[in-house]
Backbone as CSV, one residue per row, in Angstrom:
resi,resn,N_x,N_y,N_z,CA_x,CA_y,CA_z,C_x,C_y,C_z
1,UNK,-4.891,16.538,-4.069,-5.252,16.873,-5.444,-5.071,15.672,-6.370
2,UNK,-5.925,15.868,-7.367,-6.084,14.724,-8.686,-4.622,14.253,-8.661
3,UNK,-3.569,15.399,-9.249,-2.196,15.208,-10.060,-1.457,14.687,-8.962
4,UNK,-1.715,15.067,-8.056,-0.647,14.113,-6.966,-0.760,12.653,-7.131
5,UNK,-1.804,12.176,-8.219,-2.067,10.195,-8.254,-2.059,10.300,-9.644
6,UNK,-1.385,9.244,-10.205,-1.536,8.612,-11.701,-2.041,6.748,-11.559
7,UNK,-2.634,6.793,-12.590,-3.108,5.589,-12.156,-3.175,4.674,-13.487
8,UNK,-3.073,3.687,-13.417,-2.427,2.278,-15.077,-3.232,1.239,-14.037
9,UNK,-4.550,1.074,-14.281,-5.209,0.042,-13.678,-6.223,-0.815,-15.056
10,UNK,-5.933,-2.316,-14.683,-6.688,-3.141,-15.995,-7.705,-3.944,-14.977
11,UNK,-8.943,-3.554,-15.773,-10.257,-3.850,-14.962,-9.985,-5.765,-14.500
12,UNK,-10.309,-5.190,-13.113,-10.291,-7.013,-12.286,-10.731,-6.947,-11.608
13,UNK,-11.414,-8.035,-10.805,-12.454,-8.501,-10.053,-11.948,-9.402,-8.780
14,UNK,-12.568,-8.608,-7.547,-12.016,-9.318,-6.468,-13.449,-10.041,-5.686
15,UNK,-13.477,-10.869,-5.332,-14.701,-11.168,-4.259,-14.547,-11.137,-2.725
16,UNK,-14.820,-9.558,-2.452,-14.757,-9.666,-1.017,-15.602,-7.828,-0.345
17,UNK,-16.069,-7.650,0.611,-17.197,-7.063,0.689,-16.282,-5.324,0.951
18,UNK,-16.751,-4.641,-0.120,-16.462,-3.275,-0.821,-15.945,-2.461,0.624
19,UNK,-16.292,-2.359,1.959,-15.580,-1.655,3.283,-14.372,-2.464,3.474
20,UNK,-14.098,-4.183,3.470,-12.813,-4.058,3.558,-11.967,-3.820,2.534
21,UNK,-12.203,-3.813,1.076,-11.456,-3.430,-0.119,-11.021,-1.654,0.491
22,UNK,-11.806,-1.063,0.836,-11.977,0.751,0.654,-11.108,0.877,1.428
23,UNK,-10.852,-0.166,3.091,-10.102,-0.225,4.321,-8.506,-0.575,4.061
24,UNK,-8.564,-1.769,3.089,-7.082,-1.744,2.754,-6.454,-0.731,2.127
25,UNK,-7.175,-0.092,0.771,-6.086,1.003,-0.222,-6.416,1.932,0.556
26,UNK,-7.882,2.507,1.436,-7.835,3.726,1.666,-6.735,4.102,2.662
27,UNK,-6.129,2.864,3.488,-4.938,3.360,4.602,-3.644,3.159,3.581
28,UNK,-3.639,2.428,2.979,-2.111,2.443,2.092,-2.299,3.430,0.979
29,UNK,-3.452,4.220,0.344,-3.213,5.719,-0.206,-2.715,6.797,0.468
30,UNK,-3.223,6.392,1.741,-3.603,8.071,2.930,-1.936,8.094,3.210
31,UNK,-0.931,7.018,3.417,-0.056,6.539,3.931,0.852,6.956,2.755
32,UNK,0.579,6.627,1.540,1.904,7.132,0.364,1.373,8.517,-0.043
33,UNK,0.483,9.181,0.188,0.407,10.446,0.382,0.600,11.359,1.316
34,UNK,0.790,10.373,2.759,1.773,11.092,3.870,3.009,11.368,4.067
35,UNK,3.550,9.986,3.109,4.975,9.574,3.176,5.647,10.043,2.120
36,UNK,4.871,10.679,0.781,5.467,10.907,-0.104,6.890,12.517,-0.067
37,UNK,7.115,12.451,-1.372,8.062,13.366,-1.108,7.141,14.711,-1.456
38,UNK,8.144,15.817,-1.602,7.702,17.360,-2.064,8.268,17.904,-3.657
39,UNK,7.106,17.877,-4.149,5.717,17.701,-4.180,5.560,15.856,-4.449
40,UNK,4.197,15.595,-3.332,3.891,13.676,-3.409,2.936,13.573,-4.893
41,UNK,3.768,12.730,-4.859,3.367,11.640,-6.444,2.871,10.210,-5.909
42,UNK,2.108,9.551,-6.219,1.440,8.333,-5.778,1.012,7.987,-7.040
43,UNK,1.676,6.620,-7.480,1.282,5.980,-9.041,0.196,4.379,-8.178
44,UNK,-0.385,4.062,-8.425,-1.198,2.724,-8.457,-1.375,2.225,-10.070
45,UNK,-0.955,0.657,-9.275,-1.037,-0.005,-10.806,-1.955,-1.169,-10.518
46,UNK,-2.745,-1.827,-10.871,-3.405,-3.322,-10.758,-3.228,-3.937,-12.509
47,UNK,-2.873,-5.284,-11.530,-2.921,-6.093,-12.798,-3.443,-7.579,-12.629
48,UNK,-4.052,-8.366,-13.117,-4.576,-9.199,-12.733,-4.211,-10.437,-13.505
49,UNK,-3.697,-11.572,-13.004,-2.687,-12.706,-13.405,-2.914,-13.496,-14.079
50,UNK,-2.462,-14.508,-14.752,-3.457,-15.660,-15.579,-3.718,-17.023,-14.205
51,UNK,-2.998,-16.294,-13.042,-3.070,-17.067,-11.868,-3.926,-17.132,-10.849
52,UNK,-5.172,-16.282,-11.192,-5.842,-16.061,-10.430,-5.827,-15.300,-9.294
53,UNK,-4.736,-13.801,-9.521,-4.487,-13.387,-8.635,-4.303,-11.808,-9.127
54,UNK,-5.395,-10.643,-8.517,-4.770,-9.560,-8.681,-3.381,-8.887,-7.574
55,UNK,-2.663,-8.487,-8.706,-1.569,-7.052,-8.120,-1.998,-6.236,-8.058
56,UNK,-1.820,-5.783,-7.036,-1.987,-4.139,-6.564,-0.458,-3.336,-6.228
57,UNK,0.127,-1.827,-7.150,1.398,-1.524,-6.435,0.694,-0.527,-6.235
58,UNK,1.292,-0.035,-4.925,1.081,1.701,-4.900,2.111,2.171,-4.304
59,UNK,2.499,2.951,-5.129,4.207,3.597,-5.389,4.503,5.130,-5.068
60,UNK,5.383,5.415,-3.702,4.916,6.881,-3.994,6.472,7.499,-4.248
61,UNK,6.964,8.317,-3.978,8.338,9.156,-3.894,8.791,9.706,-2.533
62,UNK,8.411,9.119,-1.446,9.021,9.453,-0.472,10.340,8.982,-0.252
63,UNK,10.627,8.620,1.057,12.380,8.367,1.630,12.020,6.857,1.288
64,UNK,11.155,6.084,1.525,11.257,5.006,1.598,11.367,3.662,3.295
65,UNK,11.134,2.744,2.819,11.449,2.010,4.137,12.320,1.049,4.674
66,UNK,13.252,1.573,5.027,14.739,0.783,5.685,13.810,-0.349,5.552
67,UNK,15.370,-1.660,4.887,15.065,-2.655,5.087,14.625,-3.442,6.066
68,UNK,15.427,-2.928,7.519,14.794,-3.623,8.436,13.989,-3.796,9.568
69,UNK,12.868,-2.684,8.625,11.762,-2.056,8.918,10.348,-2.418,8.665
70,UNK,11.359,-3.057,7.065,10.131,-3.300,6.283,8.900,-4.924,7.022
71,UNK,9.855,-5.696,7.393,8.127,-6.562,7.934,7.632,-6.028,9.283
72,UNK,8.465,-4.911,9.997,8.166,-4.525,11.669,7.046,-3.677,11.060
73,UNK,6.824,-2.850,9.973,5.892,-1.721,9.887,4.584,-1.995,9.610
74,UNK,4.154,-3.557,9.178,2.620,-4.410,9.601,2.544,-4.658,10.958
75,UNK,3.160,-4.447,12.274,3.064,-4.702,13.384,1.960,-3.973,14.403
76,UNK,1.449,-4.450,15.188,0.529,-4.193,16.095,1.351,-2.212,16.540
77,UNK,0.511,-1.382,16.584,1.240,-0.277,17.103,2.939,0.166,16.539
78,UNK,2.959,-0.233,15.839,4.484,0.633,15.127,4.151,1.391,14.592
79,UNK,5.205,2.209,14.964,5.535,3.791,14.650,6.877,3.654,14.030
80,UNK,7.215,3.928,12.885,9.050,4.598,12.792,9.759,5.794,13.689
81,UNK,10.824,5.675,14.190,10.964,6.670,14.444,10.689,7.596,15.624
82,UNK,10.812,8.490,16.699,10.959,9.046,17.521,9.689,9.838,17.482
83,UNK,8.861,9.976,18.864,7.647,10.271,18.852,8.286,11.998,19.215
84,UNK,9.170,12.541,19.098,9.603,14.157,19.348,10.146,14.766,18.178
85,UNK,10.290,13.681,17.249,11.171,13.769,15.790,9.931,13.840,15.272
86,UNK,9.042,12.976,15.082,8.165,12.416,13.904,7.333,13.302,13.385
87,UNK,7.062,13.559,12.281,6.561,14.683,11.260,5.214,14.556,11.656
88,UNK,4.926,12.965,11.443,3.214,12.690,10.804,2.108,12.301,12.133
89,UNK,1.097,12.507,12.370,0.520,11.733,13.264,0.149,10.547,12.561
90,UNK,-0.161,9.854,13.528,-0.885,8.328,13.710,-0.886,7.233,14.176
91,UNK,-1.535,6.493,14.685,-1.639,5.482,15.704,-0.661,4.168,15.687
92,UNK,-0.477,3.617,14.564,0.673,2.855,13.931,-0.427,1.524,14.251
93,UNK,-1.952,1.996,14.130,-2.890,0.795,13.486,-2.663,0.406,11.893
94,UNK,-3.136,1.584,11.523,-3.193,1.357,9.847,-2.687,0.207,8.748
95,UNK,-1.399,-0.428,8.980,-0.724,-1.174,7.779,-1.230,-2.452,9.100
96,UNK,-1.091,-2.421,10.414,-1.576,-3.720,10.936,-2.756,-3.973,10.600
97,UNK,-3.898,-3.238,10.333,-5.426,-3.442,9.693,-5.117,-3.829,8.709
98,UNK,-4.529,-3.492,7.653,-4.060,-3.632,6.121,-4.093,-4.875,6.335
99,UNK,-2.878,-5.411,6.829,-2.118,-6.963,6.525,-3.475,-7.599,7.511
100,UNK,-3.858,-7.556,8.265,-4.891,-8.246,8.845,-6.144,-8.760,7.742
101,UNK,-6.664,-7.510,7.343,-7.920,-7.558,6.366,-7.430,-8.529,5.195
102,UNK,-6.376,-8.433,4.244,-5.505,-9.009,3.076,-5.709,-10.301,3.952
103,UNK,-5.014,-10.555,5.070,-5.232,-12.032,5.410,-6.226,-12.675,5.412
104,UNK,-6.840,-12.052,5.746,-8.356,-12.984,5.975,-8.679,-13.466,4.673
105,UNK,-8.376,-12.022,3.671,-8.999,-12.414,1.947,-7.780,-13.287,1.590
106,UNK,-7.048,-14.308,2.127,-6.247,-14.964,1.679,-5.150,-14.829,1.002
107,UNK,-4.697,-13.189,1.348,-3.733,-12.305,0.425,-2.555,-12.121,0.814
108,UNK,-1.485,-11.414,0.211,-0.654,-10.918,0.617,-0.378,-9.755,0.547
109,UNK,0.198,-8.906,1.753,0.495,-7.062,1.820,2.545,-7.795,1.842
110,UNK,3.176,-6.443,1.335,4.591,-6.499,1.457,4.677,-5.285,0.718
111,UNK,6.358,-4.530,1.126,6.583,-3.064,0.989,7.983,-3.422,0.428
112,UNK,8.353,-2.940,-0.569,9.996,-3.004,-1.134,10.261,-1.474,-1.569
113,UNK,11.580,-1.750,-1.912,12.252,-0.175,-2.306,11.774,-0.090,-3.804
114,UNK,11.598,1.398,-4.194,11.166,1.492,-5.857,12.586,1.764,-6.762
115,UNK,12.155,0.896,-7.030,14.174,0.563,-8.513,13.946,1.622,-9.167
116,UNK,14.863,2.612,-9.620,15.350,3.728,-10.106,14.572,4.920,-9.587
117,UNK,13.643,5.038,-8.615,13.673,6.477,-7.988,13.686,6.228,-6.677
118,UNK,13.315,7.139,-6.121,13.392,7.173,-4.487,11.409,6.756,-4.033
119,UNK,12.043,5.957,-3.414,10.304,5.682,-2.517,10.227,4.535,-2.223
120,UNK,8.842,4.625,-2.156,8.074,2.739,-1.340,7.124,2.295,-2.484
121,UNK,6.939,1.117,-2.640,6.467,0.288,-3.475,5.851,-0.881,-2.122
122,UNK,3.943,-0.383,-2.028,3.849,-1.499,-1.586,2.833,-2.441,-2.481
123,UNK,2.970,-3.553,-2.498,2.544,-4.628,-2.995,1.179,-5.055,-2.883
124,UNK,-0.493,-5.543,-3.078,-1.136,-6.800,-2.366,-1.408,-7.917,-3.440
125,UNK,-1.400,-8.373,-2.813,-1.741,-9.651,-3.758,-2.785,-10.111,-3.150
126,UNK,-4.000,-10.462,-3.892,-5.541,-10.832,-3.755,-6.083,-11.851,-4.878
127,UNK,-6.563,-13.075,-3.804,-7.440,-13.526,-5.141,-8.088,-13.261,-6.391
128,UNK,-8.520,-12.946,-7.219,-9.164,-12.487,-8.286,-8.533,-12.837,-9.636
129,UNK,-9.375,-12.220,-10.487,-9.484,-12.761,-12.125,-9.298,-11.228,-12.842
130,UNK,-8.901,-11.076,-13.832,-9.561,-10.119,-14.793,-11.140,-10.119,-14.957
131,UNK,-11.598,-8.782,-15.551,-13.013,-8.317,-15.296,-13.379,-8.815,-16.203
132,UNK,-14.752,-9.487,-16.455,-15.289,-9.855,-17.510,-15.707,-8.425,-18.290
């Protein structure tokens, strides 16, 4: 649903072809709306730098990701967690496509803890400008 996402985005411009843009957020939305808490909240923010570089956060309210988790969970096939425990399906492609695609566009993917609530905050950083 709509209210499960809030969104604070300032128009910016990336140059790179619209399936891998859709490929990166659409697995890191699907992902903070899997991971989120009850009831999931998912905020996205973009902001775009005087550096030539847009931010992307997308922030949700889940548990979050142990620190020393956080660079293993761009890895080829990772999964968190116990395949008899684990809530969610999925292949543990997804954030390795992520950080793959971001690379190529010369970017950066990274996941930190969200300061004063509970969740994940992940990061990209992408070439680009503000929108004309």
């Amino acid at each position: 649903p709509l209210e499960t996402m809030s969104f604070d985005i300032e128009a910016a411009t990336i140059h790179a072809r619209p399936i891998v843009l859709e490929t990166i957020f659409r697995n890191l939305l699907d992902n903070a709306v899997k991971y989120a808490g009850d009831p999931p909240r998912v905020e996205i923010q973009v902001r775009a730098t005087d550096r030539g570089r847009v931010i992307t956060r997308i922030m949700d309210n889940g548990e979050g990701v142990p620190p020393e988790l956080r660079k293993r969970i761009f890895g080829l096939f990772f999964r968190a967690g116990s395949e008899l425990t684990r809530r969610q399906k999925g292949t543990g492609l997804g954030l390795y496509i992520v950080q793959t695609l971001v690379r190529q566009l010369k970017g950066r993917v990274s996941v930190q803890e969200r300061v004063g609530s509970a969740g994940s905050v992940f990061e990209v950083d992408l070439p680009g400008r503000h929108a004309e």
